[in-house]
C-alpha positions as CSV (number, residue, x, y, z in Angstrom):
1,X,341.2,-55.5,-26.5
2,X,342.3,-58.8,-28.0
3,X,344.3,-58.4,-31.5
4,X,341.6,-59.3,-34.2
5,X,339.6,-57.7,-36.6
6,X,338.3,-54.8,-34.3
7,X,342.0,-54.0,-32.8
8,X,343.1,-53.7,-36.7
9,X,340.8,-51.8,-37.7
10,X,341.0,-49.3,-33.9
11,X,344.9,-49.0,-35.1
12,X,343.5,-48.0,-38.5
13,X,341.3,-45.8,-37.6
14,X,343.6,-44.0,-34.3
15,X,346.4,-43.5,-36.8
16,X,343.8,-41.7,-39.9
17,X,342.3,-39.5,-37.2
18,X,342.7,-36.8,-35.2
19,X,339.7,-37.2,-33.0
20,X,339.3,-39.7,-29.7
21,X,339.0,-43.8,-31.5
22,X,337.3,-45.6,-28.1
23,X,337.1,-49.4,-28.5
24,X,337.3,-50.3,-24.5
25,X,334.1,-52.3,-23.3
26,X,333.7,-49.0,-20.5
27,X,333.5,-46.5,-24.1
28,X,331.3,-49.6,-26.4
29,X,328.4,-49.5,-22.8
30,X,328.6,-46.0,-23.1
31,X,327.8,-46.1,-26.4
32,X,325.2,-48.9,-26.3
33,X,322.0,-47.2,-25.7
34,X,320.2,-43.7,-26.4
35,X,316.4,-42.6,-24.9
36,X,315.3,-45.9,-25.8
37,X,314.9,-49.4,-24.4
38,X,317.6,-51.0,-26.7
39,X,320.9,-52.2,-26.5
40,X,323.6,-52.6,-28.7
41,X,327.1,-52.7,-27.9
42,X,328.8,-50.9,-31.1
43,X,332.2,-52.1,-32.8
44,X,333.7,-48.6,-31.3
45,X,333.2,-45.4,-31.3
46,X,335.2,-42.6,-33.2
47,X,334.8,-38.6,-32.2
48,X,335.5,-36.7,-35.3
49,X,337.4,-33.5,-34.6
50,X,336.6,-31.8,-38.2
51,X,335.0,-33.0,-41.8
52,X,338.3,-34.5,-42.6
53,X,338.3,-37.0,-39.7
54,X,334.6,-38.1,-40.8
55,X,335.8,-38.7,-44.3
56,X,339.0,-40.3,-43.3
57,X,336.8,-42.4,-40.6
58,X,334.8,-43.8,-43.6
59,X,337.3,-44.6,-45.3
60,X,338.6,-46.7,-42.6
61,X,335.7,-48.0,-42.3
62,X,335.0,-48.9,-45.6
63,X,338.5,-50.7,-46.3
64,X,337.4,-53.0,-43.3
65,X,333.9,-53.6,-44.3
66,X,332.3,-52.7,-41.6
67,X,329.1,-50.5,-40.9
68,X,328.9,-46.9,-39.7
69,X,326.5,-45.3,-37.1
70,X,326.4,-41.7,-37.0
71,X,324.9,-40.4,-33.7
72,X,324.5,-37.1,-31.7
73,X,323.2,-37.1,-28.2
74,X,321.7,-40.2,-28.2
75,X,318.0,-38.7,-27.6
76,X,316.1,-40.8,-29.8
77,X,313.5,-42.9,-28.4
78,X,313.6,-45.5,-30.9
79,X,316.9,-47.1,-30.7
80,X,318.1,-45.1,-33.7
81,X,321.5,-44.3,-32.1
82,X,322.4,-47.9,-31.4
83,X,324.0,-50.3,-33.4
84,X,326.7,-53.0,-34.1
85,X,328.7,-50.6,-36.1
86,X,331.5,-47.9,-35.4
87,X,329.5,-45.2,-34.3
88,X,330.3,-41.8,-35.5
89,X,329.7,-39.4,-32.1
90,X,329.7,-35.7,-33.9
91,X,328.0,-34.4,-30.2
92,X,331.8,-33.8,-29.3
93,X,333.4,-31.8,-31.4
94,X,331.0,-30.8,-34.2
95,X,329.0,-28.5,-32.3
96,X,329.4,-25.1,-34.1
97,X,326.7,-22.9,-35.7
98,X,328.6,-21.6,-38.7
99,X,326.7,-19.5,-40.3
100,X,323.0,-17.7,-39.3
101,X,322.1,-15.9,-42.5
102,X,318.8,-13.8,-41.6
103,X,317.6,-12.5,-45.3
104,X,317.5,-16.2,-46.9
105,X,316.4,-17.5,-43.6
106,X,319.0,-20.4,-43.7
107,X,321.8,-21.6,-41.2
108,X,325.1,-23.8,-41.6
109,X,325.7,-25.6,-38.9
110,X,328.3,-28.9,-37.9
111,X,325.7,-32.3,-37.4
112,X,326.3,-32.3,-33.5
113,X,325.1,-28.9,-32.6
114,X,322.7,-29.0,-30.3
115,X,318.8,-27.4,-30.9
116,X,319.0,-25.0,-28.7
117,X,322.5,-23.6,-29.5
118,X,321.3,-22.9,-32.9
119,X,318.0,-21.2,-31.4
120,X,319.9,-19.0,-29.7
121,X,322.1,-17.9,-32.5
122,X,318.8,-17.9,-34.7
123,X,316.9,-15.3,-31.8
124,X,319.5,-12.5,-32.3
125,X,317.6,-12.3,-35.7
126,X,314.2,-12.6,-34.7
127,X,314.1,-15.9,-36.2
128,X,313.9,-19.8,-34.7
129,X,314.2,-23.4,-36.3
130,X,310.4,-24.4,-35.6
131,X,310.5,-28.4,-35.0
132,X,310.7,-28.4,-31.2
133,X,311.7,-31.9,-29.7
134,X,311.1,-32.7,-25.9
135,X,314.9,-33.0,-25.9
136,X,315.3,-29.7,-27.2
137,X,318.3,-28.7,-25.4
138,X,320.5,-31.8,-26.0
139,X,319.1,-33.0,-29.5
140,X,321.5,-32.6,-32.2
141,X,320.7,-31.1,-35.9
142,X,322.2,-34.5,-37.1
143,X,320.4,-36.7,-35.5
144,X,317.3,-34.7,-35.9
145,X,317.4,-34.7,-39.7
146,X,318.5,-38.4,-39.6
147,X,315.1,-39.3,-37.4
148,X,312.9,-36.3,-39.0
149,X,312.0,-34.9,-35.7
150,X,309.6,-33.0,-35.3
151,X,307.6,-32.3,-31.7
152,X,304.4,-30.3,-30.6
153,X,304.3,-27.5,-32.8
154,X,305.3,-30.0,-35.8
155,X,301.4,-29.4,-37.5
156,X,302.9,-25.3,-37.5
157,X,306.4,-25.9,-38.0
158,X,306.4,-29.3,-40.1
159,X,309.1,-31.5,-39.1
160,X,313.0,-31.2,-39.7
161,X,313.2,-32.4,-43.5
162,X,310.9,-30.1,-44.2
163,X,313.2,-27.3,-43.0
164,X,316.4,-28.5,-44.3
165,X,318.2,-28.4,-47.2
């Protein structure tokens, strides 16, 4: 990478983070299309380890002007996960259900678990998270509430807004 604007801000953002900062043109394709027919090459690409690399991302981010993407799998079919920004990949490390709680019905969970994960914490109570994507099994809870997802059983279920809070 040629020093300019994007290697500053790279060394800005490798030495406020914990997680994996990937500005090489092999991590930017990677991270140029999702499920859809576009493509966008993105600024970078930064793989928050925990909350306090997200907010110390943005702040990076934010000093250097420059827009944020945050993404999941990269299931959406509508180009949603692609942009010239620094995208924000949660799909690696913020995977964990936190928190299934089966009287109020309710679960905490990080932005990049996937669907299915959090069904099968949900099942050992009987209970499920209703909107059921195609992509079930690599969608992310982010990226779902970010694109309102919904699938089949979405006229039963509603879609994810309506079952978040």
């Amino acid at each position: 990478m040629s020093r300019g604007p994007a290697f500053e801000l790279a060394a800005d953002l490798r030495r406020a983070v914990q997680g994996e900062v990937r500005f090489s043109a092999g991590d930017r394709a990677l991270y140029s299309a999702d499920a859809s027919i576009y493509r966008t090459l993105p600024i970078g690409v930064v793989q928050p380890q925990d909350t306090e690399d997200v907010l110390a991302a943005l702040a990076v981010c934010r000093e250097h002007d420059v827009p944020v993407l945050p993404r999941g799998a990269g299931t959406s079919q509508a180009g949603q996960s692609c942009n010239a920004a620094v995208v924000l990949d949660f799909s690696r490390h913020l995977t964990r259900v936190l928190e299934v709680d089966p009287e109020r019905r309710l679960a905490r969970v990080e932005p990049g678990v996937a669907l299915d994960r959090l069904r099968g914490e949900a099942e050992r109570h009987q209970l499920t998270f209703g909107p059921d994507p195609s992509t079930h099994q690599y969608c992310t809870l982010g990226g779902m509430i970010g694109n309102d997802s919904c699938g089949v059983h979405s006229v039963t279920a509603g879609t994810t807004v309506r079952n978040v809070e």
